[in-house]
N, C-alpha and C positions, 0 to 999 in steps of 0.2 A: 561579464559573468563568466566567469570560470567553467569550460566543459568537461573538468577531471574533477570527479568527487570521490569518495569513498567504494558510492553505488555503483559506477561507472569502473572503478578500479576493482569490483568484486566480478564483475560481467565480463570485464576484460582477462583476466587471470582464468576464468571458466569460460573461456572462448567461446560466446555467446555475442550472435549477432544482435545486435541495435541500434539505434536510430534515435540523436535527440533534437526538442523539437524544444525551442526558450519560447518564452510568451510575459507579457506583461504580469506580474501577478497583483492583487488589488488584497494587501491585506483586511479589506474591510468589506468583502465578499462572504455574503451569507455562506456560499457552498465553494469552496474552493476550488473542489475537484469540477463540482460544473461549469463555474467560470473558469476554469481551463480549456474544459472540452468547450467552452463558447469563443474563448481565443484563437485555439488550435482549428477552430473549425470539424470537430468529429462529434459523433454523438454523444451524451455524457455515459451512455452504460459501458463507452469503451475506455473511458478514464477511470480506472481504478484508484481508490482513496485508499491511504493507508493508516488502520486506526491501534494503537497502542492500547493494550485491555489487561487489567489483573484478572485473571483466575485464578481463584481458590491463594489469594497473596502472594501470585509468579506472575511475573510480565508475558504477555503474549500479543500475538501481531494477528491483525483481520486484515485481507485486503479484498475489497469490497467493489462492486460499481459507484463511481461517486453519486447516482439520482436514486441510490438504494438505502433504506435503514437498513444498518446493523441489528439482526435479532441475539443479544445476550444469552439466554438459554440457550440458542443451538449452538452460537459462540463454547459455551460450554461446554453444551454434551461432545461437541466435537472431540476437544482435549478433553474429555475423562474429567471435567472439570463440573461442579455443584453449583456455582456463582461466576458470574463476569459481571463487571462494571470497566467503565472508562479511566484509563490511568491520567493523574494529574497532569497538565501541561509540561510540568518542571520537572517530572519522573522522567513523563518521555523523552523530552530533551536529554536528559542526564544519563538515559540507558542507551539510546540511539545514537546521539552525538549530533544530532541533525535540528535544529529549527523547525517549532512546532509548523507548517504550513509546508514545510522540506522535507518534512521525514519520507525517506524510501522504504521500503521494504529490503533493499540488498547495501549489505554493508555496513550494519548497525553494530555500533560498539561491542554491543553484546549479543550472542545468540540465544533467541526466546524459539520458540514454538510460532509456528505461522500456518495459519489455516485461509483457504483461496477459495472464494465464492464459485462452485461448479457450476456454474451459468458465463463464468467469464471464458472455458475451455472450447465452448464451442466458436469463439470469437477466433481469427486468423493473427489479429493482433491486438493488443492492447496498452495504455500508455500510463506509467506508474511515477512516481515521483524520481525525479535525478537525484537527489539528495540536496538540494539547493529553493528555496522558492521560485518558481518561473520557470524550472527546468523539468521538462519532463522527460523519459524512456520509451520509445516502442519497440515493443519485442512481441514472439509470439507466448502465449500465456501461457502454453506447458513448461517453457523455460524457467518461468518461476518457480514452479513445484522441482523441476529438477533440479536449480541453483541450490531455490532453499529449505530442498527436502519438505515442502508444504504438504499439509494433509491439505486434500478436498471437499467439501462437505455446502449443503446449502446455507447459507447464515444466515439470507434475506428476512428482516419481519414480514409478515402477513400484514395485508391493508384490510 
């Protein structure tokens, strides 16, 4: 497995300490990012999933705890946005450049909007996608709002 990816080449360019950490990945893993964090040995709210979402017909990026649902209205109101739904497999693929199960949040084809779950800033570090399957990132979480200009907001559903 390859440890230079796109993600890895955007974090390196923004002098941005991190730390990758490979793990078996099990495409056929109900939760991915949990069976990460069950790999890696860390708890799952500190593996961040990263989910490709249309608002309002514009690609945008949630990156979330992976043992947390995504709430779509707050997804929304965050970006100024009426509607969020999940973008097709082959969308994301196609805007990101990355394999659905790979997708990062740093260094997607194209730049969307990204909003970061404000429960993940109080964490010292957290681990996000490498841009590869199996490969993860840890950094500390404000990095990612500075890398990628992320708005903060809560996105979690309610139980």
């Amino acid at each position: 497995m390859s440890q230079k990816t796109r993600a890895t080449e955007m974090l390196d360019i923004s002098a941005v300490a991190y730390s990758l950490h490979s793990y078996d990945y099990n495409p056929g893993a109900d939760r991915i990012g949990v069976q990460a964090a069950v790999a890696l040995g860390v708890p799952a709210g500190q593996v961040l999933k990263t989910l490709m979402v249309v608002i309002d017909n514009k690609p945008a990026c949630a990156v979330v705890p992976s043992d947390c649902e995504l709430s779509m209205k707050k997804l929304a109101a965050a970006l100024g946005g009426k509607s969020a739904q999940m973008m097709k497999p082959a969308d994301a693929e196609r805007i990101t450049g990355f394999k659905v199960g790979g997708i990062s949040p740093f260094g997607q084809k194209r730049d969307v909007p990204t909003v970061l779950e404000e429960r993940a800033l109080v964490l010292e570090s957290v681990f996000v996608n490498g841009g590869q399957r199996g490969l993860q990132i840890k950094l500390d979480p404000k990095r990612i709002v500075l890398v990628l200009n992320a708005k903060v907001a809560s996105l979690i559903a309610s139980a």
